[in-house]
Structure formats: C-alpha cells, structure tokens
Steps between C-alpha positions, in 0.01 A plus 500: 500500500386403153363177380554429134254327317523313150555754233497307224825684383698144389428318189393113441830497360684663771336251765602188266846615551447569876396179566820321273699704734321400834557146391809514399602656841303215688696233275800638577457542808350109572856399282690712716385362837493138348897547399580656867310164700751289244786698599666659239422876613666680775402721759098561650236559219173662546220493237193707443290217351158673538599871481563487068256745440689789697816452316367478171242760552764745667763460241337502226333863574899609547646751283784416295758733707334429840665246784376286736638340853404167590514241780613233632220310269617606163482282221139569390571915463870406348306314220228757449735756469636314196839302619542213341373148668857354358720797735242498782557123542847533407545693851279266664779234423768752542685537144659783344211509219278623790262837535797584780804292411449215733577767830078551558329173533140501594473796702727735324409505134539818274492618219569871408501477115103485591441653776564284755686669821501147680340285731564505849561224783427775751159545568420895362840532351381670209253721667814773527655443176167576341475812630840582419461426138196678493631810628792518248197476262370788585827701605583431101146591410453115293161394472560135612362348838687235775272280625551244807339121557515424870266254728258639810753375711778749357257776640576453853849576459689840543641570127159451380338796669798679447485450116178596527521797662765678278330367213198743586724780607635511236272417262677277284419269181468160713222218546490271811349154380393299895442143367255443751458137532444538920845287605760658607705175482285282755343742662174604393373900458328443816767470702723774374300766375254721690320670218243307299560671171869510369436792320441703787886432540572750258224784602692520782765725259214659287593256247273418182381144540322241295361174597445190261439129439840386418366154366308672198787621313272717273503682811783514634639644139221820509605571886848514366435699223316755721787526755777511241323795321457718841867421602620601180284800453676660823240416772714296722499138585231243499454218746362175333301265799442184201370242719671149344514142618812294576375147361817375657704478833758805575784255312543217361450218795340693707217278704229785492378366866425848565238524228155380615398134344392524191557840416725425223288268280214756584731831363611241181170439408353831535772758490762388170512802306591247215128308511352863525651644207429162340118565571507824415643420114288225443760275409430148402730187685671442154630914462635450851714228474655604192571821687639272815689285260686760328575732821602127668755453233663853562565379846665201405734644268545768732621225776736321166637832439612560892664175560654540169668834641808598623596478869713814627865445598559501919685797428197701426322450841735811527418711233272779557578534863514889612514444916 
C-alpha cells in the first residue's frame, strides 16, 4: 500500500477554485436538504456534507473522455464533474430541464455528455459497470480510464469483489474510489469489517492501492493523478482507501443515535475540509464571504430555475420502459 504525501503539484490558483467548488457543493447541498424538510422534493435524499474534498479532488484530476459511477450520495461528484447546479436541482424537483429528465431524482442522476454513467440507489451498483466500461477501453485500445465512488460499506457485498477481481484479471483502465468515512449506514467499520486497513481489501486481488486523507483535497487530487496515470498507462486498476468524514446523518432526518455524543460537533470542528483549505490559503473573513455569497446565489437561482420548470406529462412515467 502507498501513502501519498503533499506534492505540491496544484497551484494557489487551482486550490482557490477547489475550495469555490467545495462550497458551492456544501451550499447546495444545505439548500437541498432545507427544500426536502419543507416538502417540495420527492423521494429519500442523502448528502455528503463533509466528504467535498473527494469529489472535487477526484473529478477534477478526470480526463476529459474518462467516466465515473457514483452512489446513492451524488450531488457533490455530479457538480464537480461540471453539471449545472440549475439541471442538478431541476431533477431534485423532478422537471424536464433536469440532468436526467425528471425520471432520476436524488439517487439516480447522470449525465453522459460528461462523463457521468449514473448514480446508483443500490449499494455497489456501479462497481460492475465500471469494469465493463473499462474493459471496452481497452478492447478498443482508447486511452481513457472508468473510475467508481462507492462507501466501505459497498465492500462487503458480492459485486464488489467480483468487479474487483476481473478488473485485475484483466487488467483494465479502471480506478476504485472507497469513500471511507467508517458507516456503513448506521453501522460502524467495527462491526462489519474484520480488517483494520481497507486497503488490504484490494491486496487480496494483487491490486495497486493508495491510501489518502480525503479531507485535504490537495491530496486527494495528487492520489488521483497517480492512479489515473498507472490505469491508463496499461498497469491495471488502482484501489483508492481516501479516508473521509460524513459531517451528517446517512439521510436527511436521520437521528444519528448511533453516533457516540458529541462526535459530530467534534468531526465539524476539526475535520471540514472547507476550514482546512481555508487555513491552508490564508484567506481573510472578507475573501470568504464574497466567495460564500456568490456560490449562495447560484443555489438560489438554481432552486428559481427548478420550480420554474416543466413537470412531465403522466404519460411519460411510461416512456423508457424496456421490461
């Protein structure tokens, strides 16, 4: 297992924009849960409030022509992959204008003009599809990679160490990103893992692996930069253990009596990649808030545009049905 350390390998400039990014994820995301508590979004919704630095850190290392699988918690790599706010929230509310015409939601957002293969309400689901893509990569002899998000949790379940398997087999193109933030829902590493180190998970097929802090996004960025360049050079897959926090219950209303008292306010004020990149740049109170005020009023319009948008007709609940 390799550890990566701070290269240095990311501009002042480049981290400015990282942390716009974070916070714009972490606006959206607070707007997002505060519209679901009022009603006026359907379905379950799961945020990654806490683990911004792994989305933006991931995607923005991705190749133009490479594709991702997410999960069930999707907004924050949606966004860093470039989708709009405006059609991300569209889906949210369920309109036509949205990222997957109103038919995704939460859990199923896409976007394939960038990328993006899908999110996934079942735990792992893109494990297998990854692999797939990856292997037409190299069956066509393109130099692009397919790269997978998935939670500890996902790593207990049969597709996963299937996926992982013929990945190394074969040797194909494809990066395996465990956002390690030790729940598996409620139910802490502890109690469903038997191994200590995640990454060990993947020795177990001879598989590359790296290991990083996924709250320092300058970290998270050279780690993915380092297994993107020895899956696309023809070495076979990487495993990714990036070791996150989830500064928030599993979804939204979730009581968290699981989590030990006072846990949360202890991970918020210690562990918020935002405050860390924050401290890293230097940046004075007045520089932040005109960051936070301008990312704050891309949410809002984002939330005018969706309720401005069209609702599909009944009659397309049917479209797109193949079974």
């Amino acid at each position: 297992m390799a550890k990566v350390e701070r290269e240095g390998s990311v501009s002042e400039g480049e981290l400015r924009e990282f942390l716009r990014e974070m916070l714009l994820i972490r606006r959206f995301e607070e707007k997002v849960e505060e519209r679901f508590r009022a009603g006026e979004l359907p379905g379950f919704l799961h945020v990654a409030i806490g683990q911004e630095a792994v989305a933006v850190g991931v995607c923005s290392a991705l190749g133009e022509d490479d594709v991702f699988a997410s999960t069930h918690r999707a907004h924050g790599h949606t966004l860093a992959r470039g989708t709009h706010p405006n059609h991300v929230m569209a889906e949210l509310y369920g309109k036509l204008e949205g990222c997957s015409r109103g038919y995704g939601g939460s859990m199923h957002l896409y976007d394939v003009e960038r990328g993006n293969m899908g999110a996934n309400a079942v735990v792992g689901g893109g494990l297998p599809a990854v692999t797939g893509a990856a292997l037409a990569f190299k069956l066509r002899g393109e130099a692009r990679v397919a790269l997978a998000f998935f939670g500890d949790g996902a790593t207990n379940i049969g597709t996963f160490h299937e996926a992982l398997n013929l990945a190394q087999l074969w040797r194909v193109p494809a990066v395996f990103v465990c956002e390690n933030n030790a729940w598996a829902e409620s139910t802490p590493a502890s109690q469903h893992m038997p191994i200590t180190d995640m990454s060990d998970r993947a020795l177990a097929f001879g598989m590359e692996a790296i290991s990083v802090y996924g709250q320092d996004v300058e970290e998270v960025r050279a780690a993915t930069e380092r297994a993107l360049q020895h899956a696309r050079s023809g070495e076979g897959p990487v495993f990714m253990d990036v070791e996150t926090y989830r500064l928030t219950g599993h979804y939204v209303g979730d009581p968290q009596v699981y989590r030990p008292k006072g846990e949360l306010d202890e991970l918020r004020e210690t562990q918020d990649p935002i405050d860390r990149l924050r401290e890293r740049l230097g940046l004075a109170d007045e520089e932040l808030e005109r960051i936070d005020r301008e990312v704050t009023e891309i949410v809002e319009e984002s939330v005018r545009f969706a309720k401005a948008g069209t609702d599909p007709a009944p009659e397309d609940a049917l479209k797109n049905v193949y079974a």
